[in-house]
KOLKOL-336798 format. One line per field, with one value per residue (C-alpha): x, y, z; residue number from 1; chain. Coordinates in steps of 0.1 Angstrom, whole numbers, plus 2048, in hexadecimal, padded with zeros to 3 digits. Layout:
N
X	X; ...
Y	Y; ...
Z	Z; ...
n	NUM; ...
chain	A; ...
***
This chain:
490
X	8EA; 8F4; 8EF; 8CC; 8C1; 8C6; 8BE; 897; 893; 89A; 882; 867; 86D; 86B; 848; 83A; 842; 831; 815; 811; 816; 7FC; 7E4; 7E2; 7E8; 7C4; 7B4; 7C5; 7B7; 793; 78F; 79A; 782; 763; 76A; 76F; 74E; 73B; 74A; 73D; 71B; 71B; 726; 70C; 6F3; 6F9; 6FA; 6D6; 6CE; 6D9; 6C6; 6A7; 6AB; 6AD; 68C; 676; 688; 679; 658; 650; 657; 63B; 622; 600; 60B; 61F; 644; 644; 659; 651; 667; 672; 685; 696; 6A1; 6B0; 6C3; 6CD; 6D7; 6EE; 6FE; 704; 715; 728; 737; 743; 755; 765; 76C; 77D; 791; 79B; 7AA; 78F; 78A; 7AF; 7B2; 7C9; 7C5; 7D4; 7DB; 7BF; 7A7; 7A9; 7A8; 78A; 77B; 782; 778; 757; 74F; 762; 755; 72F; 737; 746; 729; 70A; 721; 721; 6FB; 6F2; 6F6; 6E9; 6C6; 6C3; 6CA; 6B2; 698; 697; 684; 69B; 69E; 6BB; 6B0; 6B5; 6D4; 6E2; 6D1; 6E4; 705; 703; 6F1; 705; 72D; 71C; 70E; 72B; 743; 72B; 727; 74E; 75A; 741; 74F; 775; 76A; 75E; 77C; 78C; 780; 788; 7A7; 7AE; 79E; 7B7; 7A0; 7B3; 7D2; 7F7; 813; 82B; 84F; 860; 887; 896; 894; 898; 87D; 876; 871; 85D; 846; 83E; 836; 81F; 811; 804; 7F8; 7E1; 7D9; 7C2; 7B0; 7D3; 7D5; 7F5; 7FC; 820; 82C; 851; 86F; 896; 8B2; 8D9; 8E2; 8E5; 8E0; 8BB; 8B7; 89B; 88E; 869; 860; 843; 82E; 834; 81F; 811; 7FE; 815; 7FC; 80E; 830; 845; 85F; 884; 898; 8B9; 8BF; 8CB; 8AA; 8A5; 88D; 88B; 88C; 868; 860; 860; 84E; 831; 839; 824; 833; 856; 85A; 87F; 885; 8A7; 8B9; 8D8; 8D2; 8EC; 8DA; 8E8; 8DA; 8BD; 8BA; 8C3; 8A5; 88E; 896; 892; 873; 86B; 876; 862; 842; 83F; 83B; 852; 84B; 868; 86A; 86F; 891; 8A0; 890; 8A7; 8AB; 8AC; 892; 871; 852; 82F; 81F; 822; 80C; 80C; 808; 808; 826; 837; 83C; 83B; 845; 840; 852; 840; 824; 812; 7EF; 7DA; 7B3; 7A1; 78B; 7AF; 7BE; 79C; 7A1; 7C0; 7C1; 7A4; 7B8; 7D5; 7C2; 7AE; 7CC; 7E2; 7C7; 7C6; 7E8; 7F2; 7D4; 7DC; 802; 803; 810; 827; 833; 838; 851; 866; 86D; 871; 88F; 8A0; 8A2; 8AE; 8C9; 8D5; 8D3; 8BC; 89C; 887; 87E; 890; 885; 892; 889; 882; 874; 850; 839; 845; 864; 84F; 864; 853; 864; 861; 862; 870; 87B; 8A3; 8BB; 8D8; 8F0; 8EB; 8FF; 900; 8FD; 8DC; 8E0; 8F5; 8EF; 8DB; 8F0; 8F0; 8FB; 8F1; 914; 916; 925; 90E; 8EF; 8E2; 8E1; 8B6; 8BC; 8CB; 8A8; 893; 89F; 8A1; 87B; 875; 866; 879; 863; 842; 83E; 83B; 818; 813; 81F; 807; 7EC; 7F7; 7FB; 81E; 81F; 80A; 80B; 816; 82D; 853; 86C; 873; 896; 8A9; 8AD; 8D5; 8CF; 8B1; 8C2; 8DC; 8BF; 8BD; 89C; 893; 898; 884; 867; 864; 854; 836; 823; 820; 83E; 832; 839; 83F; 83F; 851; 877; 870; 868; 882; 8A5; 8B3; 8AB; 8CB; 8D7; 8D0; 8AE; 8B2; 8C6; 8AC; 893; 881; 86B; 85D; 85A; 846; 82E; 826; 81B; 809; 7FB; 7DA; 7C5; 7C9; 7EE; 7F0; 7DC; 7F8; 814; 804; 7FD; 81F; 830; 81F; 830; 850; 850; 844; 863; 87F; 877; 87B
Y	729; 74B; 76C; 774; 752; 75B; 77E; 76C; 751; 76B; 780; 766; 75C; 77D; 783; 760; 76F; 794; 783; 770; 790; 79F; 78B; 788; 7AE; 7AB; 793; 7A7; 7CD; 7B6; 7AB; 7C6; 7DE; 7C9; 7C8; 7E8; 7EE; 7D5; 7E8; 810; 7FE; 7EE; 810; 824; 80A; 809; 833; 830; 817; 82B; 84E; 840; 82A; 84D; 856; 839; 83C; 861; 855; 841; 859; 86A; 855; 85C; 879; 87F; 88F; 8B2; 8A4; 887; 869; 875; 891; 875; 85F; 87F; 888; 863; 85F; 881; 873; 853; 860; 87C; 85B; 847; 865; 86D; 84C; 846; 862; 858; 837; 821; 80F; 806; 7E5; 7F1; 7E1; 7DD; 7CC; 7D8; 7EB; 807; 81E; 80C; 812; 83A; 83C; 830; 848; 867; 867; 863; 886; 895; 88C; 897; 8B7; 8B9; 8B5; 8CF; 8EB; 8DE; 8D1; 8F7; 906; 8EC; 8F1; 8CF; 8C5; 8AD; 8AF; 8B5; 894; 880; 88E; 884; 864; 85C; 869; 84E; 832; 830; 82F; 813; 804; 80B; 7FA; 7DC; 7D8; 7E1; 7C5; 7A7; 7B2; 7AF; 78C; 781; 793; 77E; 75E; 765; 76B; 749; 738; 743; 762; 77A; 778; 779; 760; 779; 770; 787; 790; 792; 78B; 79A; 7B1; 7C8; 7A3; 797; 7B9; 7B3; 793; 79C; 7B8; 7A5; 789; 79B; 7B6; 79B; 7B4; 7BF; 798; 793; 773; 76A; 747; 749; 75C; 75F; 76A; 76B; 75C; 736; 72F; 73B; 71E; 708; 71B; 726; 74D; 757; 775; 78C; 78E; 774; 764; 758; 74D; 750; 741; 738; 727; 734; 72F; 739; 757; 767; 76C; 75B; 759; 730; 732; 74C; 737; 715; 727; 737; 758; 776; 78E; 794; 7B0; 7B9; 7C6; 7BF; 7E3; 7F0; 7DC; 7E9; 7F3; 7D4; 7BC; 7CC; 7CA; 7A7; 7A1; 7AF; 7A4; 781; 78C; 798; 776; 765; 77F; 786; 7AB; 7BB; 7D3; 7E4; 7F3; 815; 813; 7FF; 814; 820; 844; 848; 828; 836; 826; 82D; 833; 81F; 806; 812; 7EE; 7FC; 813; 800; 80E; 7F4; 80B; 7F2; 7EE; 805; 7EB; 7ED; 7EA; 7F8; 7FC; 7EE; 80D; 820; 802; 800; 826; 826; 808; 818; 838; 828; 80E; 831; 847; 82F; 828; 84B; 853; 83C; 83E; 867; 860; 848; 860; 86C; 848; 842; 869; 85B; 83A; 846; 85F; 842; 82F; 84A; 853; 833; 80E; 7F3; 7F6; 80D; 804; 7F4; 7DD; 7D0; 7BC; 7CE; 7C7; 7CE; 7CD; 7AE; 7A9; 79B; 79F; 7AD; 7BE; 7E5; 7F7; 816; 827; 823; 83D; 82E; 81F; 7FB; 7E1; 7F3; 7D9; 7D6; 7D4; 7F2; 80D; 82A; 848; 867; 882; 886; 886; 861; 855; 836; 84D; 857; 879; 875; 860; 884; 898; 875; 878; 899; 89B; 879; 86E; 850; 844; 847; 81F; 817; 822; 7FF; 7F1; 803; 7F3; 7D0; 7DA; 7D6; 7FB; 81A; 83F; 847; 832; 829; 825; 7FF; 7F3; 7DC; 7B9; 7BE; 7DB; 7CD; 7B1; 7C4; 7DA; 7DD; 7D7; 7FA; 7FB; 7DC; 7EC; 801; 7DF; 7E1; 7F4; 7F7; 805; 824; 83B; 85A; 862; 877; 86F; 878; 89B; 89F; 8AD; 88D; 87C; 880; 865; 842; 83A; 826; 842; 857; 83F; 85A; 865; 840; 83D; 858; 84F; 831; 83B; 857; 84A; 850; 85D; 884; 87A; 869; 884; 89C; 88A; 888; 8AF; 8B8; 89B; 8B6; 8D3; 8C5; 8B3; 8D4; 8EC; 8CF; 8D2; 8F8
Z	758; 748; 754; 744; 74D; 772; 76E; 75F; 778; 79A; 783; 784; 7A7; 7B2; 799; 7A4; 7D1; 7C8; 7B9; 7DC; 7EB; 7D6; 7DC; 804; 804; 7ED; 804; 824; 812; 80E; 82D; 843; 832; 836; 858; 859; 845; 85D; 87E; 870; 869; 88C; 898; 885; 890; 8B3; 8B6; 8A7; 8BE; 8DF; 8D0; 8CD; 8EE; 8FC; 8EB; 8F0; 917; 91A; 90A; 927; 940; 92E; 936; 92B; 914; 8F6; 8F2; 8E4; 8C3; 8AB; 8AC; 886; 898; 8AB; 890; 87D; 8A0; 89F; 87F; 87F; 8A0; 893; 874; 888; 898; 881; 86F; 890; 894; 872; 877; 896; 889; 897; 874; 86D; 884; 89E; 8BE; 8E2; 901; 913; 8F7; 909; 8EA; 8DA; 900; 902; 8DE; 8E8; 901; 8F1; 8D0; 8D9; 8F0; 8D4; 8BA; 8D1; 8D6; 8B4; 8AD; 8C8; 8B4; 893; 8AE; 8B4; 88D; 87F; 89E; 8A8; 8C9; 8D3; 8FB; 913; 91F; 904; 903; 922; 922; 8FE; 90F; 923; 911; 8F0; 900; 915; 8F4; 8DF; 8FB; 8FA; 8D3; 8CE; 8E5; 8D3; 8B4; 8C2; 8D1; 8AC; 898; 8B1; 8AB; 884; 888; 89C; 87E; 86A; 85A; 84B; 85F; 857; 867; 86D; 87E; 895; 88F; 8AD; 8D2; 8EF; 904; 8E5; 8D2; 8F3; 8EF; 8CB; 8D3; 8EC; 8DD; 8BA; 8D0; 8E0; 8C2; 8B1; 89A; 889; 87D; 884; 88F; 89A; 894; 899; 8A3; 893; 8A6; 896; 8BA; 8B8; 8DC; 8D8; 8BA; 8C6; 8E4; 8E7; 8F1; 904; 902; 91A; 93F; 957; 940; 925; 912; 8F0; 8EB; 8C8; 8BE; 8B7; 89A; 892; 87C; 860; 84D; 82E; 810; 817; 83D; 83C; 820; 835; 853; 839; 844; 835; 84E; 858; 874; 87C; 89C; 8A5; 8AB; 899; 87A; 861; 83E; 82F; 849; 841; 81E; 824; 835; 821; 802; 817; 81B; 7F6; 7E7; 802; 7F6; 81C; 824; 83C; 85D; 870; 893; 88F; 8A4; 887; 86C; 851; 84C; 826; 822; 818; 830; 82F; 84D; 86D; 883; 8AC; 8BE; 8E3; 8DE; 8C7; 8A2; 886; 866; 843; 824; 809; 800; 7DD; 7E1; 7C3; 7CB; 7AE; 7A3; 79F; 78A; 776; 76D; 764; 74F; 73A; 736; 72B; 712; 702; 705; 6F8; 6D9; 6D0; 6D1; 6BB; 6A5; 6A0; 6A3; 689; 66D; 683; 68D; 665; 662; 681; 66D; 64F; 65A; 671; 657; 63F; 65B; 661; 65B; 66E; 67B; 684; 6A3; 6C0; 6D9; 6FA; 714; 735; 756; 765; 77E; 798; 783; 764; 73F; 728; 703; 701; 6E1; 6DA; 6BC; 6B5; 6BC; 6BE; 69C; 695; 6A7; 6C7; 6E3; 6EF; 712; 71E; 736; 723; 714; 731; 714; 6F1; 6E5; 6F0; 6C8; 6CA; 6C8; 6A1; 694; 692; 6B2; 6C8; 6B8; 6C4; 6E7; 6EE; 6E3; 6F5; 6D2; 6D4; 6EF; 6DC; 6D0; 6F4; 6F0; 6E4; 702; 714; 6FA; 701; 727; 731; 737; 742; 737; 75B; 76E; 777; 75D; 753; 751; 744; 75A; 761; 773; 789; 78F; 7A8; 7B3; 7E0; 7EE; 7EE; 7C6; 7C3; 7CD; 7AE; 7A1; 7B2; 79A; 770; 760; 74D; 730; 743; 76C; 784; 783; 75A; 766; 779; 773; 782; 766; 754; 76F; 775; 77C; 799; 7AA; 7B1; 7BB; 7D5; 7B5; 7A8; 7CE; 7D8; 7BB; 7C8; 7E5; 7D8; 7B8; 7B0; 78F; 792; 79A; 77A; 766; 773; 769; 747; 747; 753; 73A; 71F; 72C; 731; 70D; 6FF; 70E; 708; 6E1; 6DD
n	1; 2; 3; 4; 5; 6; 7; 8; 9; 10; 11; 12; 13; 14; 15; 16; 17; 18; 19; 20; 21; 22; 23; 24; 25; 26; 27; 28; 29; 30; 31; 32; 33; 34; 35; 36; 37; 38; 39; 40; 41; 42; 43; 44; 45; 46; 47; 48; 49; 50; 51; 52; 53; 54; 55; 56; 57; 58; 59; 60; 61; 62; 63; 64; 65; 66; 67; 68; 69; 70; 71; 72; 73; 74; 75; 76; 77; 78; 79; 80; 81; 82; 83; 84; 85; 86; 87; 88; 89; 90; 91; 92; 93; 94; 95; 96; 97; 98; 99; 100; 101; 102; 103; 104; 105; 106; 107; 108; 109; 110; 111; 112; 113; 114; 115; 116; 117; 118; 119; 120; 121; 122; 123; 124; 125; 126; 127; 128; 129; 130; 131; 132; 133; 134; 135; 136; 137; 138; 139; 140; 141; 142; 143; 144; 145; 146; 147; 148; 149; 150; 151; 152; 153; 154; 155; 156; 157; 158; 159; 160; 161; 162; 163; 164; 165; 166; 167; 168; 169; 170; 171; 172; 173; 174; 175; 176; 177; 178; 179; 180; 181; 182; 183; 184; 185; 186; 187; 188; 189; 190; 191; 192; 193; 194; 195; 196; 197; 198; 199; 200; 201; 202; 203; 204; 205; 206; 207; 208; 209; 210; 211; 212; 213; 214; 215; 216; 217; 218; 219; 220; 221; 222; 223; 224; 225; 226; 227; 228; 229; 230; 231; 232; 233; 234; 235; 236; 237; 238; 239; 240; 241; 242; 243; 244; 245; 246; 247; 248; 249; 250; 251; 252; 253; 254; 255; 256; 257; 258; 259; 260; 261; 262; 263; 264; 265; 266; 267; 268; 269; 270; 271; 272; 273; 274; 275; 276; 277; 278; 279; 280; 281; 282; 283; 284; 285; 286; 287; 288; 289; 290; 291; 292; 293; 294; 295; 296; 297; 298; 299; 300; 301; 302; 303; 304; 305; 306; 307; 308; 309; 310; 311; 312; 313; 314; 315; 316; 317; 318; 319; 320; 321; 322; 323; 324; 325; 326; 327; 328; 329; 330; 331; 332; 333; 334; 335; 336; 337; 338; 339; 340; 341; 342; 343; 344; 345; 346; 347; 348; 349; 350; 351; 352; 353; 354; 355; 356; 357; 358; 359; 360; 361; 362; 363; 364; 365; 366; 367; 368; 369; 370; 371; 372; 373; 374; 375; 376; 377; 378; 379; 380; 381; 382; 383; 384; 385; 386; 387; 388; 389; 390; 391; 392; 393; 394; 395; 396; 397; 398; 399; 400; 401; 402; 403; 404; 405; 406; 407; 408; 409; 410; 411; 412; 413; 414; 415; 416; 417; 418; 419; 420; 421; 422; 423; 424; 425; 426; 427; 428; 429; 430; 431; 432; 433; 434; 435; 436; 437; 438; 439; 440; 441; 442; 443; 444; 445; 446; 447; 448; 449; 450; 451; 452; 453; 454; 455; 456; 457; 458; 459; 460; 461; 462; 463; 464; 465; 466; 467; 468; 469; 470; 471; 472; 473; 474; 475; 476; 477; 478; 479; 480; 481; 482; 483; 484; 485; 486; 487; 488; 489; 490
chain	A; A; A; A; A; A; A; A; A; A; A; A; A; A; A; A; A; A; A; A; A; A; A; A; A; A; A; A; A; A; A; A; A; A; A; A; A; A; A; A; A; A; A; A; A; A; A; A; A; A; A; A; A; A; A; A; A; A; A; A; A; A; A; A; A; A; A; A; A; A; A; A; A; A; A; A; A; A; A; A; A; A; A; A; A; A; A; A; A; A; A; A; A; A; A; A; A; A; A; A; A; A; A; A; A; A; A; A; A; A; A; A; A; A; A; A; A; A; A; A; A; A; A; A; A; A; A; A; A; A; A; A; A; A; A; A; A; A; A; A; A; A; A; A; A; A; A; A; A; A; A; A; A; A; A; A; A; A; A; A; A; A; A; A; A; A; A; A; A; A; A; A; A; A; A; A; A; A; A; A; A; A; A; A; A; A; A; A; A; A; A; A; A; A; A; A; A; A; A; A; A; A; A; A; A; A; A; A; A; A; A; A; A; A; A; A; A; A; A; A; A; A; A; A; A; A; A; A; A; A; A; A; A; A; A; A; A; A; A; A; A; A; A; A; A; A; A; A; A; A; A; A; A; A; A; A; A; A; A; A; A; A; A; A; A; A; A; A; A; A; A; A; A; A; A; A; A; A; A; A; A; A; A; A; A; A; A; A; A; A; A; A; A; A; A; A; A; A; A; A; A; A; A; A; A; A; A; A; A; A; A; A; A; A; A; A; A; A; A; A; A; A; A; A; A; A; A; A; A; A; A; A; A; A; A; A; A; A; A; A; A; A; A; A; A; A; A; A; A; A; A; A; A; A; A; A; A; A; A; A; A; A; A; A; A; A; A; A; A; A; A; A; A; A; A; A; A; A; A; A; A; A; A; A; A; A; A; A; A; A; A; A; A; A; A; A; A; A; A; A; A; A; A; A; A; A; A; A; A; A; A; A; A; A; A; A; A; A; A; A; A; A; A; A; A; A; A; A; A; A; A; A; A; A; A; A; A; A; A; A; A; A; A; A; A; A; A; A; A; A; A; A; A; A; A; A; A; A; A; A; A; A; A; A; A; A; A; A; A; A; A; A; A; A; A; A; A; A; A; A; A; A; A; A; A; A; A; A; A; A
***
């Protein structure tokens, strides 16, 4: 098999693995937020409830007579209280499926937050003159933390039940035993509403091969099985492993990379313990399970309105451009060809999103016959580029027929730079992540003044754009593409 032919098939393993990994993240992103959407509307619902429990409680202490304010006044108070809540308890985390050994959190959020909302509501009662008595108050300080306890632990005890069917949960294996191992064990055993479900462990001592480890505490409940390390693709392949947490300590950075691209090939995604974390790796932010930081891999997730938006603006933009470009497109041909011989245009293969090929066009700058596969030129006195070839790069002209990639969809206006499949084939795991998203025209390493160097060396830009990406992100990119275009051709 030559060179391109392995560089391809790894390609299409690795496309065929993301594409896995794409779509549990989808189902995982679906089904964690209509639980989450199903817990605020219990929430709200159950704050209403213990309000106007409060009022009709009152209403029979009068008996006989009638309460000096309406029962509308009531449902206002309860419906501001309730929705006081559920903000307070979004921001407090309460909605991202943490859990722990003993709920204590989901417990103390129950009675703090309902204090903090009626504290809230007292002075807007007064400004709006609302009638709503102390004694409702006090009676829903009470009644709705003892609701909210209630109606939070049913909904635990169902989330629970799901997730021993199998509903929306992840087979994750542990790397590494010993009483950290043990406590991560233990603590996603138990934190059910994370749906993290452990299934094996891998040690690189081969005395543990074949044993069984228990959870931690007098229960043991939980036990798996070990098997004998290192990591690989086939190994979390054979045990259907969506999740691979490493928390051995003093992993060196290549026993790292190791693992995770194990885990990449496998299409499992991959958690660390903050102990082992890399300094110059790039994580998003980390999962507390009782104490224990779990800090992932940068994980491409793109919600569907942003995707939706940004295809649009790329399939209009793209139209335009090269509807009012098109005379422009015909000048640029006409002087490459009148500067040197061969076509016009050049076109390469290059690699996308999840490692897919796809062939990119640009105009040529370079003299006929020049290999096609080559590291790009880092001056313009390289002697393989043209003389209209130094004016089409320094303008960044030559890149304009990519605009039909970004018709077709192989491209967007805004995104990393593509490159060429010998240099992403010895890409480290951290490099390979600049796959996770649509190549584009233009993006942030473009604008910088590191972009005389290899793109791959300064991967901090294509990373910090996918994890910031968004549609005003893009839009700024585009505006500050302008600029930059507009002061490198004076």
């Amino acid at each position: 098999m030559g060179a391109s032919e392995s560089v391809t098939s790894r390609l299409y393993a690795e496309t065929l693995a993301a594409s896995g990994r794409e779509l549990r993240a989808t189902l995982r992103y679906l089904f964690q937020n209509t639980l989450a959407a199903i817990e605020m509307a219990s929430d709200f619902l159950t704050c209403i409830v213990g309000i106007l429990a409060a009022y009709f409680f009152e209403s029979s202490l009068y008996v006989g007579r009638q309460l000096p304010y309406p029962i509308r006044e009531a449902a206002a108070v309860s419906l501001s209280v309730s929705l006081f809540s559920v903000l307070l308890l979004h921001r407090d985390g309460a909605y991202r499926g943490s859990g722990g050994l003993l709920q204590i959190r989901e417990t103390e959020r129950a009675i703090r937050v309902p204090v903090q909302s009626v504290l809230i509501m007292l002075p807007f009662s007064l400004l709006l003159n609302l009638k709503f008595s102390w004694l409702d108050f006090t009676i829903a300080l009470v009644l709705i933390p003892v609701l909210l306890i209630l109606q939070k632990h049913a909904f635990a005890a169902v989330i629970s039940v799901l997730r021993v069917r199998g509903r929306g949960t992840d087979r994750v294996i542990v790397y590494g035993i010993g009483e950290t191992g043990k406590r991560v064990l233990s603590a996603l055993s138990c934190s059910f509403r994370l749906g993290l479900y452990p299934v094996a462990m891998i040690d690189d001592n081969p005395v543990l091969d074949g044993e069984w480890m228990s959870e931690m505490g007098y229960r043991r409940r939980r036990s798996v099985p070990v098997q004998r390390g290192p990591i690989t693709s086939a190994l979390l392949t054979s045990c259907q492993c969506s999740t691979l947490i490493v928390v051995l300590p003093n992993l060196s950075s290549e026993q790292i990379a190791a693992a995770a691209d194990a885990a990449i090939q496998a299409g499992s995604r991959v958690f660390f313990l903050s102990a082992t974390e890399l300094r110059e790796q790039k994580w998003t932010e980390s999962i507390d399970v009782d104490g224990l930081l779990l800090t992932p891999m940068l994980e491409s997730f793109e919600r569907w309105p942003y995707s939706v938006a940004k295809r649009i603006v790329d399939l209009i933009g793209a139209s335009l451009l090269l509807v009012l470009l098109a005379p422009l497109f015909f000048l640029i041909a006409f002087f490459i060809k009148l500067d040197s011989s061969g076509s016009a245009f050049f076109v390469q293969d290059r690699v996308g999103r999840n490692g897919e090929l796809f062939k990119m066009y640009k105009f040529r700058s370079m003299y006929k016959g020049t290999p096609q596969y080559e590291l790009s030129p880092t001056t313009p006195f390289d002697p393989r580029i043209t003389r209209i070839g130094r004016f089409l790069r320094k303008t960044s002209l030559d890149e304009l027929p990519q605009l039909m990639n970004v018709f077709l969809g192989d491209m967007s206006l805004v995104g990393p730079r593509p490159e060429m499949p010998f240099i992403v084939q010895i890409y480290t795991s951290e490099q390979r992540q600049r796959l996770q998203v649509v190549p584009g025209i233009t993006g942030l390493w473009q604008l910088s003044a590191d972009r005389a160097f290899l793109i791959h060396e300064n991967i901090q830009y294509d990373l910090y754009y996918i994890r910031n990406r968004g549609f005003f992100m893009d839009i700024a990119i585009l505006i500050h593409t302008l600029f930059f275009t507009m002061r490198r051709g004076v």
